[in-house]
py3Dmol code that shows the C-alpha trace and the ligand (Angstrom):
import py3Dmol

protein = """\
ATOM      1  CA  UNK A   1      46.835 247.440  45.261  1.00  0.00           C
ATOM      2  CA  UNK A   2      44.167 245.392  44.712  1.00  0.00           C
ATOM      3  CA  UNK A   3      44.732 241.264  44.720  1.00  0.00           C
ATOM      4  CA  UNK A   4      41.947 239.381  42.684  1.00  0.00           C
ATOM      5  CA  UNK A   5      41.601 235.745  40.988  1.00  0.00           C
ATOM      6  CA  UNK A   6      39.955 232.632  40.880  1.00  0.00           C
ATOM      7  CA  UNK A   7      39.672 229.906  42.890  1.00  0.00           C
ATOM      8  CA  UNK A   8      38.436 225.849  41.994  1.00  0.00           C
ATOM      9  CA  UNK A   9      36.452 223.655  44.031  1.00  0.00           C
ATOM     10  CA  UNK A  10      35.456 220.296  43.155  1.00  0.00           C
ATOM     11  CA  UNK A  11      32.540 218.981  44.884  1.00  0.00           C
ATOM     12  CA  UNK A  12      31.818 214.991  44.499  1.00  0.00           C
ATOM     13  CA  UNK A  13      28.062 214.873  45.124  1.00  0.00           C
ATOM     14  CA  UNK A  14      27.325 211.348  44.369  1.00  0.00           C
ATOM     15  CA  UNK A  15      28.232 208.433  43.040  1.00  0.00           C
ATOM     16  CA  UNK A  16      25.375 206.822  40.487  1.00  0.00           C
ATOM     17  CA  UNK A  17      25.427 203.563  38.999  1.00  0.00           C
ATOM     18  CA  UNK A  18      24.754 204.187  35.416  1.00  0.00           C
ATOM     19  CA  UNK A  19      25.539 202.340  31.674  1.00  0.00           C
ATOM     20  CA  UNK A  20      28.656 204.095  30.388  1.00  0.00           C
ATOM     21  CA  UNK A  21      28.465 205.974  27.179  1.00  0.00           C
ATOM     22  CA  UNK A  22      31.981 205.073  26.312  1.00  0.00           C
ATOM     23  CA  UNK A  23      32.815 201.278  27.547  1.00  0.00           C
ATOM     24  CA  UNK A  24      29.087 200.312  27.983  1.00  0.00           C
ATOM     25  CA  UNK A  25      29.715 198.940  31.201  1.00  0.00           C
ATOM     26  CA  UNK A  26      27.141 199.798  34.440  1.00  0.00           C
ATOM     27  CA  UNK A  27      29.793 201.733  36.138  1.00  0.00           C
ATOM     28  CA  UNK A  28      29.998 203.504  38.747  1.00  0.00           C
ATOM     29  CA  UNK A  29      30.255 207.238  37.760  1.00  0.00           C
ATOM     30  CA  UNK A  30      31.105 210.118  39.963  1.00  0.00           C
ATOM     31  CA  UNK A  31      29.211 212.911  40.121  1.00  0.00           C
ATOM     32  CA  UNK A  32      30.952 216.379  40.378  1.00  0.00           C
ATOM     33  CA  UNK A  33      30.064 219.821  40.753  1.00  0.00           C
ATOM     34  CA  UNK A  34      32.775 222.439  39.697  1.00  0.00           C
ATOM     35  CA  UNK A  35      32.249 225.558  40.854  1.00  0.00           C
ATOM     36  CA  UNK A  36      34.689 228.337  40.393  1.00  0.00           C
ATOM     37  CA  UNK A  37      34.771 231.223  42.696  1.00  0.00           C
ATOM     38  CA  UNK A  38      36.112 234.869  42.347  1.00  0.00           C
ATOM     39  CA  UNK A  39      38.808 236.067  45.094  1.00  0.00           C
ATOM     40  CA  UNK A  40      39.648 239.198  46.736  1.00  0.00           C
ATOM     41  CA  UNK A  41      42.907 239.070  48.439  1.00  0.00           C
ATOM     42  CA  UNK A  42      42.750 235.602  48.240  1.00  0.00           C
ATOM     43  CA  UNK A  43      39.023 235.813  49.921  1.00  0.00           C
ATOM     44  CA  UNK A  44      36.297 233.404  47.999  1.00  0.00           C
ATOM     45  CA  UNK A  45      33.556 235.925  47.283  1.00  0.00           C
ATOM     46  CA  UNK A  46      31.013 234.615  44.722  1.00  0.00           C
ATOM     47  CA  UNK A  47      30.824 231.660  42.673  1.00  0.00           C
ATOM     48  CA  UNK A  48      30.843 232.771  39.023  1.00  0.00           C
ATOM     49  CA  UNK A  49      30.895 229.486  36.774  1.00  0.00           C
ATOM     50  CA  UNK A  50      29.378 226.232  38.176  1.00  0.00           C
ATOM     51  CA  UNK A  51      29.284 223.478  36.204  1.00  0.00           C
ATOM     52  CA  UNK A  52      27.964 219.215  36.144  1.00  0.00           C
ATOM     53  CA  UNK A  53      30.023 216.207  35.321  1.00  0.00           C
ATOM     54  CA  UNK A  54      29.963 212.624  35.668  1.00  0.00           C
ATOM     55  CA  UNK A  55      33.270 210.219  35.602  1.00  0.00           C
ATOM     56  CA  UNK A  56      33.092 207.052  34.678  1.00  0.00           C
ATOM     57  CA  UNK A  57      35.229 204.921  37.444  1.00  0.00           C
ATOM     58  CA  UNK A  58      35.505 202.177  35.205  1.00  0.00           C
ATOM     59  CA  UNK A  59      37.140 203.651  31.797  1.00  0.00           C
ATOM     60  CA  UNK A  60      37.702 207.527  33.196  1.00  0.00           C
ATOM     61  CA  UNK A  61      35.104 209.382  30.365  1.00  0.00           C
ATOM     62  CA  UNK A  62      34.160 212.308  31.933  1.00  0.00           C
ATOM     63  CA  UNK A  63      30.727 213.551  30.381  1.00  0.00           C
ATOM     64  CA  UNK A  64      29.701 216.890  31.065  1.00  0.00           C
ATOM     65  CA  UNK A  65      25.608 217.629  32.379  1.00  0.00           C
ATOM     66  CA  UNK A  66      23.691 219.992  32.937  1.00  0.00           C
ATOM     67  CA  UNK A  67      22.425 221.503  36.190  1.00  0.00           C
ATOM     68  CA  UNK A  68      19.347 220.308  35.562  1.00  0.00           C
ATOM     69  CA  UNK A  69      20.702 216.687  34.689  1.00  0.00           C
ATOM     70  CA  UNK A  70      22.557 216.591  37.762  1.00  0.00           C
ATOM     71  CA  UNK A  71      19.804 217.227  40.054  1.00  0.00           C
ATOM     72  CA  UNK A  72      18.016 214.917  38.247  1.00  0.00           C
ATOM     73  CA  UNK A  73      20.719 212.466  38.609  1.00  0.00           C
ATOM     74  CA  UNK A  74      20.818 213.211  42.114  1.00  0.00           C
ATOM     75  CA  UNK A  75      17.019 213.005  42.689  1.00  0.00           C
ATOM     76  CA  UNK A  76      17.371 209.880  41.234  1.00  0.00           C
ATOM     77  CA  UNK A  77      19.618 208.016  43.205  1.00  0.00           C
ATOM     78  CA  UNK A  78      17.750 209.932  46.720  1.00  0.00           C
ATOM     79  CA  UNK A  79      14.294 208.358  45.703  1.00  0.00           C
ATOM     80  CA  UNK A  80      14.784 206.147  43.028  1.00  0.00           C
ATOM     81  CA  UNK A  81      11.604 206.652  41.281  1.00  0.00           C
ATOM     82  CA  UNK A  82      10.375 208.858  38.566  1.00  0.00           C
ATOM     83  CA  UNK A  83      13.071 210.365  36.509  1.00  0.00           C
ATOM     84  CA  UNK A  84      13.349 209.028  32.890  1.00  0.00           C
ATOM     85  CA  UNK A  85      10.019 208.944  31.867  1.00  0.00           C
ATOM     86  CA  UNK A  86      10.331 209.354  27.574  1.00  0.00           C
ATOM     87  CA  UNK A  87      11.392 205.603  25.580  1.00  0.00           C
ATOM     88  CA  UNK A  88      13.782 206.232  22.927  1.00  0.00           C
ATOM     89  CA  UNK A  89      16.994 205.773  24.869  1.00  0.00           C
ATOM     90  CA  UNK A  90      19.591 206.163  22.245  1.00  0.00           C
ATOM     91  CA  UNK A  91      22.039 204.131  21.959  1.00  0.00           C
ATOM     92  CA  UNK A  92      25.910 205.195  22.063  1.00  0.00           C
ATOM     93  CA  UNK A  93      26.921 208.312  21.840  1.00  0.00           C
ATOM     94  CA  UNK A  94      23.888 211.182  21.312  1.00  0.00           C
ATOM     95  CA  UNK A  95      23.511 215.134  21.116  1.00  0.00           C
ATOM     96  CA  UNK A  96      24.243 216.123  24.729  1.00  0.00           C
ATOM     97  CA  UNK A  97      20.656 217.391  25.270  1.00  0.00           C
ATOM     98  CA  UNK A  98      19.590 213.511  25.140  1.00  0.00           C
ATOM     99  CA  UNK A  99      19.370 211.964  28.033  1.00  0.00           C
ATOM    100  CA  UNK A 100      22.952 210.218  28.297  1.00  0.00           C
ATOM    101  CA  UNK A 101      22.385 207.466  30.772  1.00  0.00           C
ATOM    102  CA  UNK A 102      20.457 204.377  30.401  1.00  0.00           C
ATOM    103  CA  UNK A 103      19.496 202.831  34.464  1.00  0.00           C
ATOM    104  CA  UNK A 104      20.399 199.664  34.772  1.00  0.00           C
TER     105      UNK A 104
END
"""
ligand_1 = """\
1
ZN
Zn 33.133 203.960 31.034
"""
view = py3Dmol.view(width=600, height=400)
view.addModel(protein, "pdb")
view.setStyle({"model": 0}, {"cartoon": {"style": "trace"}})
view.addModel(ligand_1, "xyz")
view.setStyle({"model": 1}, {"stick": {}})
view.zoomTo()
view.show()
């Protein structure tokens, strides 16, 4: 008999100051990495879904990213330069392939 299933983790990796999409506010937001892993009698084997989100800690929206935001994110709050090059910040709520975060 053969025991299989899935298993959550919930990684914080850092926590950004950033300009809320929801309450507007330069919150802190969390930023998680969710990675789900595939079991074998109860044995982690191999991630197969990993995916981005920020919280804010300030009104609780939870805004999925991509991998490629996160690192970006992350990058961001390591060096603190570069990063956000284009203008046209939207304001409020855009397509999820805008950028979402304004720095403060
Ligand atoms: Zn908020």
């Amino acid at each position: 008999m053969i025991i299989f299933g899935t298993k959550g983790y919930l990684y914080q990796l850092a926590i950004l100051t950033l300009v809320c999409g929801r309450c507007g506010n330069p919150a802190a937001h969390t930023l998680r990495k969710r990675v789900t892993k595939f079991t074998l009698f109860f044995v982690p084997l191999f991630p197969f879904s990993t995916k981005y989100a920020t919280q804010c800690t300030f009104c609780g929206a939870e805004q999925q990213v991509t991998k490629e935001q996160a690192e970006r994110l992350q990058a961001q709050e390591a060096g603190g330069q570069g990063g956000f090059g284009g203008p046209g910040g939207g304001q409020g709520h855009g397509p999820s392939q805008q950028q979402p975060y304004q720095r403060p």
